[in-house]
C-alpha positions in Angstrom: 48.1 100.9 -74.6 45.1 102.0 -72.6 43.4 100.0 -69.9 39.0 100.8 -69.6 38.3 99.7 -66.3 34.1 98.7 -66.5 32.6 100.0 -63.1 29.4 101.5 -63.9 27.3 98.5 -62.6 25.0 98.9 -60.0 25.2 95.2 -58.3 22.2 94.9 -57.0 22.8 91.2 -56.2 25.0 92.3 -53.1 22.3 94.8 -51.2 22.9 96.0 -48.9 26.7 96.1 -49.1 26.7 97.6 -52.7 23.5 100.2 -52.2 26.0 103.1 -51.1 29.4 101.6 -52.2 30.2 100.4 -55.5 31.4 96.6 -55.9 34.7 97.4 -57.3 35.4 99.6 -54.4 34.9 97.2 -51.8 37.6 95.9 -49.6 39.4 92.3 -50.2 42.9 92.1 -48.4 42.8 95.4 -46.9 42.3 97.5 -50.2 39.1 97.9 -53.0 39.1 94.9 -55.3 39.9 97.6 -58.0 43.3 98.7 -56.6 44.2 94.5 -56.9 43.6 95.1 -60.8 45.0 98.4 -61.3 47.8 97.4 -60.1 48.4 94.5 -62.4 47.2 97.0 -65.3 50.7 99.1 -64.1 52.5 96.0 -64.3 52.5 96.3 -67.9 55.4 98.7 -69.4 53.1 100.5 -72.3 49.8 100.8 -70.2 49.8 104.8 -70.4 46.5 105.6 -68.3 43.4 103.6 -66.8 40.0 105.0 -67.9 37.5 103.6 -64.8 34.1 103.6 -66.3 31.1 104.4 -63.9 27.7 105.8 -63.4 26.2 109.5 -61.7 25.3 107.3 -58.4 28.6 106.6 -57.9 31.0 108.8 -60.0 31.5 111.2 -56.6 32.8 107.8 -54.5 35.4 107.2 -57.3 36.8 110.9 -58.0 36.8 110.6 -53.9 39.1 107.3 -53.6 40.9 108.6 -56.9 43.1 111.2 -54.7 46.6 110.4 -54.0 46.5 107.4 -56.1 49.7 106.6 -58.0 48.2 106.2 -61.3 47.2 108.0 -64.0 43.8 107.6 -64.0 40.6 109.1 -65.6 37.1 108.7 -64.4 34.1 108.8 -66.8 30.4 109.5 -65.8 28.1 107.4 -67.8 25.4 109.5 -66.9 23.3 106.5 -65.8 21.3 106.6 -62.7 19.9 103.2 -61.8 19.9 99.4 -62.4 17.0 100.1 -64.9 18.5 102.6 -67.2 22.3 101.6 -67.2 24.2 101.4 -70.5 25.7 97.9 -69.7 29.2 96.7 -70.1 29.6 97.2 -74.1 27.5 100.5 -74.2 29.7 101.6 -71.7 33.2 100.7 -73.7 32.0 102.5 -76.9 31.3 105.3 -74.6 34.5 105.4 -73.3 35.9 104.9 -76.9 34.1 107.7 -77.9 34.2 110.1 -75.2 38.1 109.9 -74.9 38.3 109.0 -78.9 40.8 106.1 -78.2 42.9 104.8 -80.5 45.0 102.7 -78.6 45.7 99.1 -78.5 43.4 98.3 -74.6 43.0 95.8 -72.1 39.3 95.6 -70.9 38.1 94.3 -67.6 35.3 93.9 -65.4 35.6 95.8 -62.8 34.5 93.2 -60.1 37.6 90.9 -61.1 39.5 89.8 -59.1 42.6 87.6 -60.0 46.0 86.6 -59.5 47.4 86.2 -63.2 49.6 88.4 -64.6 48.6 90.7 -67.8 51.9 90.4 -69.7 51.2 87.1 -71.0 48.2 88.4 -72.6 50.2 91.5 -74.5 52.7 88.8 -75.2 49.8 86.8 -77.2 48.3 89.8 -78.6 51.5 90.8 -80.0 52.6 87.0 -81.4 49.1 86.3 -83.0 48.2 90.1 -84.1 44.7 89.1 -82.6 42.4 90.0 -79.3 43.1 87.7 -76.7 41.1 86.6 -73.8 42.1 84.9 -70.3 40.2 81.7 -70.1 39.5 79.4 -66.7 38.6 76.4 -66.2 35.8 76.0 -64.0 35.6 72.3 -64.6 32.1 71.5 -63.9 29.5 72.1 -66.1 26.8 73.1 -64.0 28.7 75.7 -63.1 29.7 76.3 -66.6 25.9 77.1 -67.7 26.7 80.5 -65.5 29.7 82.1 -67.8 30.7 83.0 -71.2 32.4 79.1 -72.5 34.9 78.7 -74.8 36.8 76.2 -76.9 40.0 76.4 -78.1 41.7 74.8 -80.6 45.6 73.3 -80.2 47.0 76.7 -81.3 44.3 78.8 -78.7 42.6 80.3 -81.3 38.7 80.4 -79.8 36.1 77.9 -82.1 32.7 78.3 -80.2 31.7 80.8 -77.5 28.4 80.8 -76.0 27.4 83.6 -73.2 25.9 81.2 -70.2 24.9 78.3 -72.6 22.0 76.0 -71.4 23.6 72.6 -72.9 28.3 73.5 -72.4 30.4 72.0 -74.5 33.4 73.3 -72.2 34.0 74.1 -69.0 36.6 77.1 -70.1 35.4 80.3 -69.2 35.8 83.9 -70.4 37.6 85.6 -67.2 36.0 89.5 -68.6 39.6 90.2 -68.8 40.6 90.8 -72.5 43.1 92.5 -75.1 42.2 94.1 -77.6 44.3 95.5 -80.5 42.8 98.7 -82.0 41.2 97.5 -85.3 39.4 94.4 -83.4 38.2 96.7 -80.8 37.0 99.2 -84.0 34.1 96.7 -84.5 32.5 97.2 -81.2 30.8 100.4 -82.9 29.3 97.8 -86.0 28.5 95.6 -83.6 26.0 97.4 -81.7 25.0 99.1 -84.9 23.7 96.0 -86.1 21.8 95.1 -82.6 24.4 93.8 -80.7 23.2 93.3 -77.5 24.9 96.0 -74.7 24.4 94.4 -71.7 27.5 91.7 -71.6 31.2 91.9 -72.9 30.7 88.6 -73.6 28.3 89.3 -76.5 31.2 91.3 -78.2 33.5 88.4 -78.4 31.0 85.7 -79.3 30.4 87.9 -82.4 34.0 88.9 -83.0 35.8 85.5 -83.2 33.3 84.9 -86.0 34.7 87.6 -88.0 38.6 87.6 -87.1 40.9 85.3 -85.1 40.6 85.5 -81.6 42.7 83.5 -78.8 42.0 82.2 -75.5 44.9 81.9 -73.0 44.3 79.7 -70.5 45.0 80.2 -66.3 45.3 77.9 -63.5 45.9 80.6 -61.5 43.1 82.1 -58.8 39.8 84.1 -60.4 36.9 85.3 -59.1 33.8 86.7 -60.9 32.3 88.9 -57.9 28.8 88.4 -58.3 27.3 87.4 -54.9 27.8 87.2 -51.2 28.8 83.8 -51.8 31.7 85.0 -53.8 32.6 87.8 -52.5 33.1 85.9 -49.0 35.2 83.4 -50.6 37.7 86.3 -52.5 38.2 87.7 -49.2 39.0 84.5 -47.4 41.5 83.5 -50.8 43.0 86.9 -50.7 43.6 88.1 -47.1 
């Protein structure tokens, strides 16, 4: 199993803190938010490497903060130079697909997550429903809702509507960007945006996937933060110190 690591945004919501560092480098608790996910990625007995996704503005800060790390890690240029000609999240995981020609079974995550669930009960899912899986959380309002990917479950998990920042929610359970998926689901991504798929959102992906396959949400109570602002950034920092 592989873990792809998407970090090629250029988060321009958090000027000017994110105009010379990227978002998943900055510091929550005394280390980058991305050193809190890899190493919850290592956690996981058959992750083999972490691919970290990211763009020509800031591919020389990562190779820099790469050095002396623990992991094995490898970092991919998207060749992307601004906000205005960026790949997006999905472009970016079939480039990484294709660029390393994985093959593997991966885990897939924003690279601005920031959370304190553990990944093993997502392989443990995976490997008990032969399906991708997806960590859900409730953000229980649903004004607040109306900003994510929702989702409902059924009673087994398995995902029954999806809807990427829906104007009217019918659930206040939202996609966490952190997902698993097995080889063959993640095989589709390449149909997908061959048929128009949009690139921009991982979200996309899945709201056309659990169409076509079965797909499971797993539910956290446990803390998440979608780094998208000031505002959220402030409160990770105060949550995590």
């Amino acid at each position: 199993m592989k873990a792809i690591l998407l970090c090629a945004g250029y988060a321009t919501r958090l000027y000017p803190l994110t105009e010379k560092t990227p978002k998943p480098l900055l510091p929550v608790g005394g280390k980058p938010i991305l050193e809190h996910i890899l190493e919850k990625v290592f956690k996981i007995p058959g992750v083999t490497e972490a691919v970290i996704v990211t763009n020509s503005k800031f591919f020389p800060h990562f190779q820099e903060w790469k050095k002396g790390k623990p992991w094995r890690l490898t970092i991919l240029n998207d060749g992307t130079h601004s906000n205005e000609d960026r790949k997006g999240a999905l472009g970016d995981l079939q480039f990484a697909l294709d660029s390393l020609k994985i093959a593997d079974d991966c885990l897939v995550i924003a690279g601005d997550n920031l959370f304190s669930f553990s990944l093993q009960s997502m392989v443990d899912c995976s490997k008990q429903k032969r399906a991708a899986v997806v960590t859900l959380y409730d953000v229980q309002e649903l004004e607040l809702a109306k900003l994510y990917g929702i989702v409902k479950i059924d009673t087994s998990g398995k995902i029954i509507d999806f809807h990427e920042k829906p104007e009217h929610p019918t659930s206040t359970l939202s996609s966490t960007g952190v997902y698993l998926y097995p080889h063959a689901s993640l095989a589709k991504l390449k149909t997908f945006l061959a048929e128009g798929g949009k690139h921009d959102k991982s979200g996309d992906f899945l709201e056309w996937l659990y169409t076509r396959e079965p797909v499971y949400g797993l539910v956290t109570t446990e803390r998440w933060y979608d780094i998208g602002s000031l505002e959220q950034l402030e409160e990770a920092r105060r949550a995590f110190p």
